[in-house]
C-alpha positions in Angstrom: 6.8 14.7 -22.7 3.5 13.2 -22.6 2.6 14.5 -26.3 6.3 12.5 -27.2 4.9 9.3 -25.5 1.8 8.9 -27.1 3.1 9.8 -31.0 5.4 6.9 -30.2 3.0 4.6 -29.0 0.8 5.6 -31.8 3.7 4.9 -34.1 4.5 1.7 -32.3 1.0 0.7 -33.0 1.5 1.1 -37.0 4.4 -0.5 -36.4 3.5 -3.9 -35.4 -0.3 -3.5 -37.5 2.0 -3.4 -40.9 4.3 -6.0 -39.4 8.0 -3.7 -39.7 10.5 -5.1 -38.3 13.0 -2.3 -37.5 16.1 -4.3 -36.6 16.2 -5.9 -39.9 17.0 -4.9 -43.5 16.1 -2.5 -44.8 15.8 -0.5 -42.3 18.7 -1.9 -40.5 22.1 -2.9 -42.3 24.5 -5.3 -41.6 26.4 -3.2 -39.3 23.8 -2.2 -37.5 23.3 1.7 -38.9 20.1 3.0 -39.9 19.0 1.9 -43.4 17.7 4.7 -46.4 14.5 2.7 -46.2 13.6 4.4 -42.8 13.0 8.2 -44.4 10.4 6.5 -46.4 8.6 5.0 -43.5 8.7 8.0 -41.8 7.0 10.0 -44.7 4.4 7.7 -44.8 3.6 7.9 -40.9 3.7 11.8 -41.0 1.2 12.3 -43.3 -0.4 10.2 -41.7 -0.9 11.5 -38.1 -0.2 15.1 -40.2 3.4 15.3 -37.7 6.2 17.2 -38.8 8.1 14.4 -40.5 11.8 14.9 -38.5 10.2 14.2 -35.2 8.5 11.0 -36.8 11.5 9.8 -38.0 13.7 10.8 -34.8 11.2 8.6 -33.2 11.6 5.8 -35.3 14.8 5.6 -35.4 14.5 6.0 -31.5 12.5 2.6 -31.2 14.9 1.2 -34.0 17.6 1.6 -31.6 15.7 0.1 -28.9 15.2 -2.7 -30.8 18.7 -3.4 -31.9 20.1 -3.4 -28.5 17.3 -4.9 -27.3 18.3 -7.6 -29.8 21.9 -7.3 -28.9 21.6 -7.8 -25.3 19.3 -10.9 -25.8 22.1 -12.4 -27.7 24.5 -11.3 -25.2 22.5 -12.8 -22.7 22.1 -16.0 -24.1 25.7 -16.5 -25.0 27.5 -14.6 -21.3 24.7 -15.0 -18.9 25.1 -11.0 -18.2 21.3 -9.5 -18.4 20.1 -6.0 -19.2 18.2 -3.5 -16.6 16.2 -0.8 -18.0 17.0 2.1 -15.5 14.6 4.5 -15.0 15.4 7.7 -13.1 14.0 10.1 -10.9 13.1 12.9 -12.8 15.7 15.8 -12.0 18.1 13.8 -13.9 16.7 11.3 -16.0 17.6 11.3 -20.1 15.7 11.0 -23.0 17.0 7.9 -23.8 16.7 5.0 -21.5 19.6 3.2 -19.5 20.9 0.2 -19.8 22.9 -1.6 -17.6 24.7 -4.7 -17.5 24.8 -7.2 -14.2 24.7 -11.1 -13.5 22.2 -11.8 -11.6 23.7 -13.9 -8.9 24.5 -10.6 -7.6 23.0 -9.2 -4.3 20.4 -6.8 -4.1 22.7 -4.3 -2.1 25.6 -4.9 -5.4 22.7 -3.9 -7.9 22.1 -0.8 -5.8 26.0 0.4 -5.3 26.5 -0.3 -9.1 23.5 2.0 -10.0 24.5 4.2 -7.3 28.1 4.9 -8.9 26.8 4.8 -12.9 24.4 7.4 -12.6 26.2 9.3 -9.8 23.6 9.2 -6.5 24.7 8.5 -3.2 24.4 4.3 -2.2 22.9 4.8 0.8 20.3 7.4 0.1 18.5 5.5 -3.3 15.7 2.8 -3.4 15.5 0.9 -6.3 11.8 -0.9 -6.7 11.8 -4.0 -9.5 8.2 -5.7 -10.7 6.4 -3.4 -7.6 8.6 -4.1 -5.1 11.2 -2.6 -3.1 15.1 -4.6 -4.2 16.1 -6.6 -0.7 19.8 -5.7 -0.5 20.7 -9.3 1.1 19.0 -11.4 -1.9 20.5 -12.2 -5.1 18.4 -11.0 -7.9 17.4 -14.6 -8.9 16.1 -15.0 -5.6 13.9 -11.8 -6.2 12.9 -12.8 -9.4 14.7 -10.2 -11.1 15.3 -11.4 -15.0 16.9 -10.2 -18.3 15.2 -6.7 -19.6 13.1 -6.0 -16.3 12.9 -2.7 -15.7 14.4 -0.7 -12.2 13.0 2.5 -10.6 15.0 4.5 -8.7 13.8 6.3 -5.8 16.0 8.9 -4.2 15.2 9.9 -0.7 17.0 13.0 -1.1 15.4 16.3 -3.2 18.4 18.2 -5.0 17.4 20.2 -8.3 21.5 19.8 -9.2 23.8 16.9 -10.2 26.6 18.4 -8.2 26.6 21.2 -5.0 29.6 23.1 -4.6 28.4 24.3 -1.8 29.5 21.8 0.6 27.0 23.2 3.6 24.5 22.8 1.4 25.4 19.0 0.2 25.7 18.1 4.1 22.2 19.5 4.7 21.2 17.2 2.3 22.8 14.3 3.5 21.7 14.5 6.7 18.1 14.9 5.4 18.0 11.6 3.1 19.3 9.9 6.7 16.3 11.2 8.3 13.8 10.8 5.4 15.3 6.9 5.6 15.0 6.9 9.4 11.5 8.1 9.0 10.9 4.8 6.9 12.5 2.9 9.4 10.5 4.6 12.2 7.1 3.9 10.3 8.1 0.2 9.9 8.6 -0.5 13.3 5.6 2.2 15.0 2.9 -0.3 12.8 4.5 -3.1 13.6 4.2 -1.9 17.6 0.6 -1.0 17.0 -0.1 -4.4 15.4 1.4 -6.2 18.0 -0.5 -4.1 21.2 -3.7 -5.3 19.0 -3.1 -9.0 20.0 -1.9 -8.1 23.5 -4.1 -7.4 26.7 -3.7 -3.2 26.8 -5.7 -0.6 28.2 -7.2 1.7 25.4 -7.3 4.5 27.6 -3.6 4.5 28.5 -1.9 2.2 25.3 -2.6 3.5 21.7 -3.1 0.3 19.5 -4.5 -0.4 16.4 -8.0 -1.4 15.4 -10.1 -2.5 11.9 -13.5 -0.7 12.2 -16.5 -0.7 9.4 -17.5 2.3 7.8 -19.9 3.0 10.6 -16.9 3.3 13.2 -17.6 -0.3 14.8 -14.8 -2.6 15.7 -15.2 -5.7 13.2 -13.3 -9.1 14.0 -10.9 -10.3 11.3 -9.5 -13.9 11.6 -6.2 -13.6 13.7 -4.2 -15.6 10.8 -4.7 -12.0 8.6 -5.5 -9.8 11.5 -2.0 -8.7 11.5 -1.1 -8.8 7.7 -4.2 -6.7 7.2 -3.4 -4.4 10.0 0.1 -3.7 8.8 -1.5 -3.3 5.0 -3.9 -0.5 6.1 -1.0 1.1 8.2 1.6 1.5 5.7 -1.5 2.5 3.4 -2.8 5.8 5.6 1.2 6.3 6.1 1.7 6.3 2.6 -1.4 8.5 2.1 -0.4 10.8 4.3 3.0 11.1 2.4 1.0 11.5 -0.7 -0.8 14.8 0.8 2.6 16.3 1.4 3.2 15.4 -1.8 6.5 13.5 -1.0 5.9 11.0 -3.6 9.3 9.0 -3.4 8.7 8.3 0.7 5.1 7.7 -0.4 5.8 4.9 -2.9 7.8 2.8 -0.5 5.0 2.4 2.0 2.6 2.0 -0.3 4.2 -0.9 -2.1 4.3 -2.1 1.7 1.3 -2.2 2.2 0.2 -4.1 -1.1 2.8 -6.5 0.0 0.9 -7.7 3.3 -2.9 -7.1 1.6 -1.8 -9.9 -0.6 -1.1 -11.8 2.5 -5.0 -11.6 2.9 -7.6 -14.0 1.5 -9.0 -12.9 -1.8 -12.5 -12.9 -0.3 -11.4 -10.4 2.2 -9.7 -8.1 -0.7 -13.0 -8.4 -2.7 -15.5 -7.1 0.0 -13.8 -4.2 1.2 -12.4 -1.1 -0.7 -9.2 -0.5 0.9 -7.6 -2.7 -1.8 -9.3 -0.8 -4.3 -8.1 2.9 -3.3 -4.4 1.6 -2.5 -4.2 0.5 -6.6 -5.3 3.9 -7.2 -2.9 5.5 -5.1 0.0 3.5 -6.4 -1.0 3.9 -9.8 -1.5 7.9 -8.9 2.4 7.9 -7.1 3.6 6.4 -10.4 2.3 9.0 -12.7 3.4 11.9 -10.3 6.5 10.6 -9.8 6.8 10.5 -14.2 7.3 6.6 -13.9 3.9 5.3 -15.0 5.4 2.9 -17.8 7.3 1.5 -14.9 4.3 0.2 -13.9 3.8 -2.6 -16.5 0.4 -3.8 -14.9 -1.4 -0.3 -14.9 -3.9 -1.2 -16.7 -4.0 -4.5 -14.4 -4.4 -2.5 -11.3 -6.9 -0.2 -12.6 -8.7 -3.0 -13.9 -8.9 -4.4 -10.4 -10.1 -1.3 -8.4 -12.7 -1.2 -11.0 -14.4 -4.8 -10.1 -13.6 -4.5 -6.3 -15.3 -0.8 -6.4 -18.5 -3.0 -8.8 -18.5 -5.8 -5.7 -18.4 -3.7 -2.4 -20.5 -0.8 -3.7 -22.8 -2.8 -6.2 -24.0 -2.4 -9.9 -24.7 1.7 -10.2 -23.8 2.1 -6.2 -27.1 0.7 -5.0 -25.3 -1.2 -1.7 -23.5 1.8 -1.2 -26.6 3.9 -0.8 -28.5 1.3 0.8 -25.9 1.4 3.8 -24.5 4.9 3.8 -28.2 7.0 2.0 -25.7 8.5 -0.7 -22.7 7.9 -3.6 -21.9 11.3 -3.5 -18.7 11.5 -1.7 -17.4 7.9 -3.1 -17.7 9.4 -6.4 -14.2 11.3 -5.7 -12.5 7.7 -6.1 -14.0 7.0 -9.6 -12.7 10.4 -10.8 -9.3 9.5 -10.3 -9.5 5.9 -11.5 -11.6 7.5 -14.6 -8.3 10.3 -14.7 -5.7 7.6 -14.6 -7.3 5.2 -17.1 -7.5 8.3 -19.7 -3.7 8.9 -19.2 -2.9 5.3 -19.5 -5.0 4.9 -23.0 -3.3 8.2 -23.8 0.1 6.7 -22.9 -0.8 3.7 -24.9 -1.4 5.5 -28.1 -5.4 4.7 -27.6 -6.7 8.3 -28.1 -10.4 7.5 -28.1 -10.4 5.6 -25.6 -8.4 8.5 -23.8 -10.6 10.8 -24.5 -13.7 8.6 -22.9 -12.3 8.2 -19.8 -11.0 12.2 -19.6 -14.0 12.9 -20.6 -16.1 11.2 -17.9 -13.8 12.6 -15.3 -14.3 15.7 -16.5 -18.1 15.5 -16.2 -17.6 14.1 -12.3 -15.1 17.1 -11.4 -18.0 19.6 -12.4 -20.4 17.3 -10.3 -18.1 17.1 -7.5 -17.0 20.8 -7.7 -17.7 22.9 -4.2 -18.4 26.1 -4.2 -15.9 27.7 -1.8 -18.4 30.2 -0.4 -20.4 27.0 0.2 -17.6 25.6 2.5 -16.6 29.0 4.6 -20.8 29.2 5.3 -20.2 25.4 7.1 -16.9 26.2 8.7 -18.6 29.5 10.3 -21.3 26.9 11.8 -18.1 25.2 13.7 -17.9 22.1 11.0 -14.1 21.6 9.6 -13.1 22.5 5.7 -13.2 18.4 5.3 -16.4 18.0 6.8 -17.9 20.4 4.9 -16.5 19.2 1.4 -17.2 15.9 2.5 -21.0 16.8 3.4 -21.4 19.1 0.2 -20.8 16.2 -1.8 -23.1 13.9 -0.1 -25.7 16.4 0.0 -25.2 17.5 -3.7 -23.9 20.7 -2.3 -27.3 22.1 -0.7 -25.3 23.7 2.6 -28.4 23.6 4.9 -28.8 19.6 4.4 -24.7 19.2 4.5 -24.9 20.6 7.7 -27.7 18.3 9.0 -25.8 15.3 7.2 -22.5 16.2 9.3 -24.2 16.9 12.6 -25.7 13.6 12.0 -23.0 11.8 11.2 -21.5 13.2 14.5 -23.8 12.0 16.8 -24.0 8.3 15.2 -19.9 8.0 15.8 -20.4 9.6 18.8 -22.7 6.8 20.3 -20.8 4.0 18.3 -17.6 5.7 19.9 -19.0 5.4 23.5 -20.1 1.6 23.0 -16.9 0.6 21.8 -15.6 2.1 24.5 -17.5 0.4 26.8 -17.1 -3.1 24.6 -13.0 -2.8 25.0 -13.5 -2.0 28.9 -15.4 -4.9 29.8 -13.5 -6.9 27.8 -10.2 -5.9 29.5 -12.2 -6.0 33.0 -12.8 -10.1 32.4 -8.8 -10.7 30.7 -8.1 -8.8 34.1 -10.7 -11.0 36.1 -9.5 -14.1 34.5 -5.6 -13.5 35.0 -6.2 -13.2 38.8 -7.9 -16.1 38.5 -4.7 -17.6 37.4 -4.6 -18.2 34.0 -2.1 -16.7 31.6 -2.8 -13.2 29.3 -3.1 -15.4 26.5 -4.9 -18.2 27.9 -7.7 -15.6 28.9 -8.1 -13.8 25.5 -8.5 -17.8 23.8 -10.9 -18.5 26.5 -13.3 -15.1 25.8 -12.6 -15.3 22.0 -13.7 -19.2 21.8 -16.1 -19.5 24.6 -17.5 -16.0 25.2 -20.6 -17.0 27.1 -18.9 -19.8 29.5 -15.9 -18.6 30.8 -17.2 -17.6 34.4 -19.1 -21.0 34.4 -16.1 -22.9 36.5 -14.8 -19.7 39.0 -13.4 -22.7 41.4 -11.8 -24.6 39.1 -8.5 -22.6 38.4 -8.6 -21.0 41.7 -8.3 -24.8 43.3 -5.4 -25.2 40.8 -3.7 -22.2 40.5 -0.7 -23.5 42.8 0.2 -26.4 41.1 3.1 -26.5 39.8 2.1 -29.1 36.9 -1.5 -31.0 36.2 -2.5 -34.0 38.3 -2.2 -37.6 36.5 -5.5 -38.2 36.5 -6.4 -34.8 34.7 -4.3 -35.6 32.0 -5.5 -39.4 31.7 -9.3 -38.3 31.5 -7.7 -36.1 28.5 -5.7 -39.1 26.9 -9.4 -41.3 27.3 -10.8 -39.0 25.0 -8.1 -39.6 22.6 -5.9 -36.4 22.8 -1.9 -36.7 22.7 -0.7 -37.2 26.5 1.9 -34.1 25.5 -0.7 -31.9 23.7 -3.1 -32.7 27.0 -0.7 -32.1 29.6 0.0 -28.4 27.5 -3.4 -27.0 27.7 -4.2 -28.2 31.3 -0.9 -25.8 32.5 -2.2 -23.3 30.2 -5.9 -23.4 31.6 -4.4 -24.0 34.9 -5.7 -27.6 35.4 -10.0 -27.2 33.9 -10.2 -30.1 31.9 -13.6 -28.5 29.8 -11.4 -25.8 28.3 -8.5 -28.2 27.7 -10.2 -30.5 25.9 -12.6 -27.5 23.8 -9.7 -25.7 22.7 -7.5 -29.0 21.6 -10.8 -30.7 19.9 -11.3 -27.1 17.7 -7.4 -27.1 16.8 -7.4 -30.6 15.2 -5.3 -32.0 19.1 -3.1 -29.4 19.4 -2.2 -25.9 21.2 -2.1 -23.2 18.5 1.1 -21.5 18.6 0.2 -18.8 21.0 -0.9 -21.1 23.6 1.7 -23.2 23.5 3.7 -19.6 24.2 1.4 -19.3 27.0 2.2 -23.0 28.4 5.9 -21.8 28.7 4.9 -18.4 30.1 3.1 -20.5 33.1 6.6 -22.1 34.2 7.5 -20.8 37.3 9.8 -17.9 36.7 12.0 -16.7 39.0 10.6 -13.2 40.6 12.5 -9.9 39.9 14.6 -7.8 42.4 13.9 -4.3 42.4 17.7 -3.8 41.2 16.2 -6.1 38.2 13.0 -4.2 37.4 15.2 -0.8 37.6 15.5 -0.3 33.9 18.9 0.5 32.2 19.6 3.7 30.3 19.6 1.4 26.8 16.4 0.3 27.5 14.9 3.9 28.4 16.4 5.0 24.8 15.1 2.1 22.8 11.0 2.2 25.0 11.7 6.4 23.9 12.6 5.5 20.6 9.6 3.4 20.1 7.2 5.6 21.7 8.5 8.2 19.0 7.9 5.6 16.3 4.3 4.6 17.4 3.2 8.8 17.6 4.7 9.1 14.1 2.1 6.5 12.8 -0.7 7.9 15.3 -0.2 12.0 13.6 -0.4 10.5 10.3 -3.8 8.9 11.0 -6.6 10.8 10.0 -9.6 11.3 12.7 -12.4 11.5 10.0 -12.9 7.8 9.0 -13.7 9.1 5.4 -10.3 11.2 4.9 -9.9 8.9 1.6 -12.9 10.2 0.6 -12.0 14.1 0.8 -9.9 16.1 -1.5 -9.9 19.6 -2.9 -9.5 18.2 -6.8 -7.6 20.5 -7.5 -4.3 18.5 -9.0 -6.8 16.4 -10.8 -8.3 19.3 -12.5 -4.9 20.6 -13.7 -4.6 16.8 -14.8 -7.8 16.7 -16.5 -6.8 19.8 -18.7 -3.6 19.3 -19.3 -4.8 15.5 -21.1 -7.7 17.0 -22.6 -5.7 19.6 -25.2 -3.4 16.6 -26.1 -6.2 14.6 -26.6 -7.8 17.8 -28.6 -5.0 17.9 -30.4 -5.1 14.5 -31.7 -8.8 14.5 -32.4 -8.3 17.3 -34.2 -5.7 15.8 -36.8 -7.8 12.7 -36.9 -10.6 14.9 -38.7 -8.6 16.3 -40.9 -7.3 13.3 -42.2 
């Protein structure tokens, strides 16, 4: 199959260099039906590439067809409004040719889906279709997902069948009711991150309440804007739940989450997404799902995405990995990600018909798998010292594979997150003892977490004030008119005085650095401090609904807390070996081609 792709991207090259046009006479007649002319071309293009001459012209006449309907359908367009979707797939059934199908696109996402569902025979419910990199909404219209004439549809079925049809009918209801719990397993990761994400901006005890947190590569907690704190939390969630998919090797569950997660890292700022390498790996991977799943030229921007990992690899980790060894004392292990993008640039350029340039890249990752190789003897002489398999590839590789300095590297490495461990620790604890202090001081959850974030060092300054004010039920007149002297809004001032319980200083700090106004949190946190009505003990007794949705959700967030890797460096570690079989397998088609190049 791959051989196929690239003689007909190599032929579509010739194509357009001698400026054929296919649909046209003569190699096209007026009804449409190949024309004598194209045995000719294909005799030319055979000795050429030195091909056996019917599978050149089988091709040609292949992307002769393509063009005609692609012609046809552009005319139909124009004059019906009814657009063409190239349908690609999965690979247990797809056909050598592509297909087409025809829908307005005022349709809904969920029509789109039943429609392929019934053509190509899968069940509705258990499909995802993903358009231009991301997952069809069923309650948009295609025009509202800018879905357009000729774009091309992936189909992702969430159940694995190796037949069209079971007549076994156990068997097909074994099936079923495994896509419904591969799509509740979607639905469970959704909601676990988004639980995680939302304990991060709450007031929770780490040692009791699992939430999530954005570390450095040294382990310590780092703080991230709270307008992307969530985005980019989600982002790296779906990405290690994606990942972890991706090591199972369930590639259609895989793709989903990882298409997730590039939704919300484009919800970061670009500076953000240039200094880190998360956004860099999660293009690999996506690129990497593609071509396992046998859809890479459903990814249009391949080459975009590669592209990108390149310069964000170039800006976190420097020109020939000088910042990264300044900070970490080695490139070793890092050099894992360049194999792959190296691998996947190779099979694009071989995809695209560019065997030199194929053979470049295969060739460079090549020369890193043999760097990168580990001796297996090397590893078992580390794991019988009490270090893991990964921390012993891991080590190897930073180490250049000498096993005594591996093992000093890891025990290390050990002992740094160890400490850095404990002082986070110890960071989140104190932290949580002043939110604590400062609640029975009277202010709200959220009030206290503004008042450490924006005035870390002043907070315990004015113990009596909020004590003395505490019980009011609403600020004093003349609090709010020494606010309104200064110039704020009489609304805005009489807000943040509830919120901060009456201390004028805070009030007027926190509206002066947002621009007069509450931000949206606080202004949450002005309602919270309304009187509320106290609960019964008949109220706080929780209903049997309630106990089902808290278990559901505490299912949800220890799906997402398996999946997430202890080593902080588990992107970095991986046995190589589907990217040697890779690497080999492109390498004799490459061979192949350089071969008939020198002959010619």
């Amino acid at each position: 199959m791959a051989q196929k792709k690239y003689l007909q991207a190599k032929l579509t090259q010739f194509l357009r260099e001698d400026r054929i046009q296919l649909w046209k006479p003569p190699y096209t007649d007026e009804n449409k039906k190949v024309g004598l002319a194209l045995k000719d071309l294909a005799k030319k293009y055979s000795d050429k590439l030195e091909c056996c001459e019917n599978e050149v012209e089988k091709i040609i006449e292949d992307i002769r067809c393509k063009a005609v309907e692609r012609g046809t359908g552009n005319e139909h367009y124009k004059a019906t409004g009814i657009a063409t979707i190239e349908v690609f797939l999965p690979p247990r059934v797809k056909k050598d040719r592509k297909n087409l199908l025809e829908t307005r696109l005022h349709v809904t996402g969920r029509e789109l889906r039943s429609k392929i569902a019934e053509t190509f025979g899968f069940q509705e419910n258990y499909i995802k279709i993903v358009i231009n990199k991301k997952q069809l909404q069923l309650g948009k219209t295609l025009e509202e997902q800018g879905v357009t004439h000729n774009v091309k549809a992936m189909v992702l079925e969430l159940k694995q069948s190796e037949e069209d049809v079971r007549e076994n009918s156990q068997v097909e209801k074994e099936e079923q009711n495994e896509a419904r719990l591969r799509e509740k397993r979607i639905q469970r990761t959704k909601r676990g991150l988004e639980i995680l994400a939302e304990r991060a901006e709450m007031v929770v005890d780490p040692e009791t309440t699992p939430y999530l947190d954005i570390a450095n590569q040294t382990g310590r907690s780092i703080r991230i804007p709270p307008s992307e704190r969530k985005a980019l939390m989600l982002a790296m969630g779906y990405h290690e739940k994606g990942r972890a998919f991706l090591k199972r090797k369930e590639y259609g569950i895989a793709l989903p989450c990882l298409l997730d997660a590039d939704r919300y890292f484009c919800e970061c700022c670009r500076e953000l997404l240039d200094t880190v390498d998360n956004y860099a790996v999660l293009q690999l991977d996506i690129a990497w799902c593609y071509f396992r799943l046998g859809q890479l030229e459903c990814l249009d921007d391949a080459e975009k995405k590669l592209n990108m990992a390149q310069k964000c690899f170039k800006n976190c980790y420097g020109e020939n990995h000088q910042r990264l060894v300044h900070i970490k004392g080695n490139c070793g292990k890092e050099k894992v990600l360049f194999l792959r993008l190296y691998l996947l640039q190779g099979i694009r350029n071989y995809h695209s018909g560019n065997g030199e340039e194929a053979y470049e890249y295969l060739n460079k990752a090549c020369q890193l798998f043999k760097e990168l190789y580990i001796d297996p003897s090397k590893v078992h002489s580390l794991m019988q010292l009490g270090f893991s398999a990964q921390e012993a590839r891991l080590g190897l590789r930073a180490c250049d594979g000498n096993v005594d300095h591996a093992a000093a590297h890891i025990t290390n490495r050990r002992e740094k997150l160890d400490q850095i461990r404990k002082e986070e620790k110890e960071k989140k604890r104190r932290r949580l003892e002043n939110i604590n202090y400062l609640k029975g001081m009277g202010y709200s959850a959220r009030a206290a977490r503004q008042i450490l974030l924006s005035h870390p060092q002043m907070w315990w300054l004015n113990d009596s004030g909020p004590e003395t004010n505490s019980h009011q039920e609403s600020p004093s007149r003349e609090t709010i008119d020494q606010l309104v002297y200064m110039g704020f809004d009489a609304a805005a001032a009489e807000a943040a005085l509830r919120v901060f319980r009456g201390n004028v200083q805070l009030a007027a700090q926190t509206l002066a650095h947002n621009g007069g106004s509450l931000p949206p949190d606080l202004r949450l946190s002005a309602e919270d401090s309304s009187a509320t009505p106290p609960t019964s003990p008949s109220d706080s007794a929780g209903t049997s609904s309630a106990s089902t949705d808290e278990d559901m959700e505490t299912e949800a967030v220890n799906e997402i807390l398996e999946d997430i890797p202890e080593h902080e460096e588990d992107y970095l570690d991986s046995t190589l070996e589907d990217e040697e079989i890779t690497i080999a397998e492109y390498l004799s088609y490459v061979e192949s081609v350089k071969t008939a190049t020198k002959r010619n």
